[in-house]
C-alpha positions in Angstrom: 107.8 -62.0 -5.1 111.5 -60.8 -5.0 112.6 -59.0 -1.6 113.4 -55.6 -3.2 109.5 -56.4 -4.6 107.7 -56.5 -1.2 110.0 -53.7 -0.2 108.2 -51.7 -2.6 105.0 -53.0 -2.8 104.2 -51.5 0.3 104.7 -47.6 -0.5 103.3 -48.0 -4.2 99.9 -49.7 -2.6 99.8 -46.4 -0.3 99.9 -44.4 -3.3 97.5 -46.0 -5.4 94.9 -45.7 -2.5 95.6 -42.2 -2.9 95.2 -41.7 -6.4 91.3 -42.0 -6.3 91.6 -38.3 -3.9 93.5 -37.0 -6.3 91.3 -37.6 -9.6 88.4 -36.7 -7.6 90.0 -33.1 -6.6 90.0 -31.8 -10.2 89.8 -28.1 -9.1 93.6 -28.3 -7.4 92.3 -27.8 -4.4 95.2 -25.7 -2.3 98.1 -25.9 0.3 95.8 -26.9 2.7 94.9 -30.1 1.6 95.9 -33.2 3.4 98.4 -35.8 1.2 100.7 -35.2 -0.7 102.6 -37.2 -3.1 106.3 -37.0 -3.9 109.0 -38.2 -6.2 113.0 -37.6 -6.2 116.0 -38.3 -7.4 119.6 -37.6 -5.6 122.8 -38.7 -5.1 123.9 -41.8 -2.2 127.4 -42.0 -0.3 127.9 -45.5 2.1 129.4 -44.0 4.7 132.0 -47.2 5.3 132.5 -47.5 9.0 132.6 -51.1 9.0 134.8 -54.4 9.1 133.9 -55.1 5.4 134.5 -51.6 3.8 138.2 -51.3 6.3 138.9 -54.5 4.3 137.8 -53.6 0.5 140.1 -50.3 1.3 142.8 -52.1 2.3 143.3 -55.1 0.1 141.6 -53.2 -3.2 141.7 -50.2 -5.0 137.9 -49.5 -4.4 136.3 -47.8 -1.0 133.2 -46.6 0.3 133.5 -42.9 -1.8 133.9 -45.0 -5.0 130.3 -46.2 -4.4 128.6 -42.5 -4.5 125.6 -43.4 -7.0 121.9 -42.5 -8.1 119.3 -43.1 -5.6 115.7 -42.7 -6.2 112.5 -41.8 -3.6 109.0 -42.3 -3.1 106.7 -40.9 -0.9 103.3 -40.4 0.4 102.5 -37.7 3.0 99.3 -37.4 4.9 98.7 -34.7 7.0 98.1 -34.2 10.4 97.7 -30.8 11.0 98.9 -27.7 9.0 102.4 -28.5 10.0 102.9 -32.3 11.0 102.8 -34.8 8.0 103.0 -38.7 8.4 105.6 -40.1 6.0 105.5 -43.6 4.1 108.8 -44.0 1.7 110.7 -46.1 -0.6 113.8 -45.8 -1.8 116.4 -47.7 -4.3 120.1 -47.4 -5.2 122.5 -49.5 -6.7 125.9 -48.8 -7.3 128.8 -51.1 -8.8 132.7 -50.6 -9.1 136.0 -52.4 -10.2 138.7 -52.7 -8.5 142.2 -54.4 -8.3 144.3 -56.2 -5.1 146.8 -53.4 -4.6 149.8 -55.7 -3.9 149.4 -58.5 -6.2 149.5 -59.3 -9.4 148.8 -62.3 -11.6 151.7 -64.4 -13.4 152.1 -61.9 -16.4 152.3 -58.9 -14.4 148.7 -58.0 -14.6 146.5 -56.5 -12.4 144.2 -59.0 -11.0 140.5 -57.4 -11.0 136.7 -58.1 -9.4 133.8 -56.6 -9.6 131.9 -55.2 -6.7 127.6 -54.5 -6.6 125.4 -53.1 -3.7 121.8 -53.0 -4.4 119.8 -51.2 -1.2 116.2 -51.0 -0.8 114.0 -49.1 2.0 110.8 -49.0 3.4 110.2 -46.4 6.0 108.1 -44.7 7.6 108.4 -41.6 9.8 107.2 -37.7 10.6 107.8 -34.4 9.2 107.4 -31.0 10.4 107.1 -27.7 8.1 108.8 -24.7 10.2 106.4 -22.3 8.5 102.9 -22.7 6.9 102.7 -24.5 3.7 101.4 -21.8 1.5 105.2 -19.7 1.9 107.7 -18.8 -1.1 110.0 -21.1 0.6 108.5 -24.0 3.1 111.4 -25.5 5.5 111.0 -28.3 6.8 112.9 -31.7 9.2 111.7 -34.7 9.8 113.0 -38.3 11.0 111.7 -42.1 10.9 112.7 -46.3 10.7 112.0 -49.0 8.9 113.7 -51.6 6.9 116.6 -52.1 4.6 116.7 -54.8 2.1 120.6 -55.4 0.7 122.1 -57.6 -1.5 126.1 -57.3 -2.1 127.9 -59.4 -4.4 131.5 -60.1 -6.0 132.3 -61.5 -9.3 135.3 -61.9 -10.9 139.5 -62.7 -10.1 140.5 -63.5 -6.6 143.8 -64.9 -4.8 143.2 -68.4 -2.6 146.0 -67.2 0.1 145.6 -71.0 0.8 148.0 -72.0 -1.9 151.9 -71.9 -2.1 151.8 -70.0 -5.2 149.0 -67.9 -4.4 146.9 -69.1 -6.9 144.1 -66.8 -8.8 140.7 -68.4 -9.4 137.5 -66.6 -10.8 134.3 -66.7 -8.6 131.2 -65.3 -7.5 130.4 -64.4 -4.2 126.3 -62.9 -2.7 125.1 -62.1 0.2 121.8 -60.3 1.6 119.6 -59.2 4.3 117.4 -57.5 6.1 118.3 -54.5 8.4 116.4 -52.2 10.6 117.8 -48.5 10.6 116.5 -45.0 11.5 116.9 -41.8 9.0 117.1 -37.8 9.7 116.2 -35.3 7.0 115.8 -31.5 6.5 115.0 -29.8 3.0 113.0 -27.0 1.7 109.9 -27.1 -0.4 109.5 -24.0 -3.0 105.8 -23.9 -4.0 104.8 -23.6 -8.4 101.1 -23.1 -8.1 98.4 -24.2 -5.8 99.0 -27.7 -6.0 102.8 -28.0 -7.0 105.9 -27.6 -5.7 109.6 -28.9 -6.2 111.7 -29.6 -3.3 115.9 -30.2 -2.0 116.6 -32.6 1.1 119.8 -33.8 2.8 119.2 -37.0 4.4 121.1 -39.2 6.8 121.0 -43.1 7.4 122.1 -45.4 10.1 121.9 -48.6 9.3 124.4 -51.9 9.4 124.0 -55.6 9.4 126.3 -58.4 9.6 127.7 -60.2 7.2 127.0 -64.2 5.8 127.0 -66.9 3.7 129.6 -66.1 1.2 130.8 -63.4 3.3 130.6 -65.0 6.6 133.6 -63.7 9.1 134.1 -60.7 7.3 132.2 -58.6 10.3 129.5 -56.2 9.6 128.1 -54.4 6.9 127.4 -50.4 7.0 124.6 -49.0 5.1 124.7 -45.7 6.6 125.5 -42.7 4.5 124.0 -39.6 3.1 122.1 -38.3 0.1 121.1 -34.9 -1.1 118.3 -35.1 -3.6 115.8 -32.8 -5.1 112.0 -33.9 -7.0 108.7 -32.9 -7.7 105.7 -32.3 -4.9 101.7 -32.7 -5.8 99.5 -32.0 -2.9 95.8 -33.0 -3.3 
């Protein structure tokens, strides 16, 4: 099993247990049920305040804003108490982008161009707090929680060895990855379809960094914090 496979495995387990509750409550029950089950879809920015993205800006045409891309959630809520819901999520983004040296260029006046890829993958878990009963027109709500970030970042493509007298281009790949432990804020608003449904908006903000190996060794750390606004589908049961 992959790493971004036991990443997930763990949420999607959560979820199945849940299922049988949810077959079993064909009447729709109501808001005051105690899980609930969600699934979104939003929008990621790497916030970039690290060695590696300060270098990629520099050198390349490419930085952290030109990595905005789709992010997906999912999630599985249990209840507390009318209010206080325990949160187990998974998330995934990937995001790729071209870019050229900005000073250089190869002996026929070309540009010289790689490829860059950043595949993230969480596992968290964490607490979340409705500011108003459940069963509102419009449910506000915060929450915050950790857990782990699987990454993988890799570089394919033309590069220059500033080893050589006539600064040579070469093509190559170049991978890294990791594991990272990171903490994540949140605050949305849930807007309630019928007794059992409800579609949802959240802003939510990462902090997470690791450093940097193998084919990326001495190129500092890694940041993997950023923000994401997304918006998906709620079923309570």
């Amino acid at each position: 099993m992959t790493r971004k496979q036991r990443i997930w495995a763990a949420p999607a387990v959560m979820m199945l247990l849940a299922v049988p509750g949810f077959a079993a409550n064909g009447n729709y029950g109501h808001w005051g049920e105690t899980q609930v089950f969600r699934i979104d879809v939003g929008q990621f920015e790497p916030d970039g305040n690290s060695d590696y993205w300060d270098d990629i800006g520099f050198d390349f045409t490419a930085d952290s804003e030109d990595f905005e891309d789709v992010v997906i959630g999912l999630e599985w809520i249990k209840f507390l108490s009318d209010r206080l819901g325990f949160a187990v999520s998974g998330t995934f983004y990937d995001a790729s982008q071209t870019a050229e040296y900005r000073r250089f260029e190869d002996q026929f006046g070309s540009g010289i161009f790689h490829a860059t890829d950043l595949e993230v993958t969480s596992f968290t878990i964490g607490l979340l707090v409705h500011l108003t009963q459940r069963d509102q027109a419009i449910v506000p709500y915060v929450g915050a929680g950790g857990g782990l970030w699987a990454w993988r970042l890799s570089e394919f493509g033309d590069f220059i060895d500033f080893g050589t007298d006539g600064l040579d281009v070469f093509s190559d790949f170049f991978e890294d990855e990791g594991d990272a432990f990171g903490y994540y804020w949140r605050a949305g608003i849930e807007v309630p379809l019928a007794p059992n449904w409800a579609v949802y908006a959240e802003g939510r903000w990462t902090d997470v960094d690791d450093e940097l190996g193998r084919d990326f060794g001495g190129l500092g750390t890694l940041d993997l914090s950023g923000k994401s606004a997304s918006a998906g589908l709620s079923i309570s049961f």
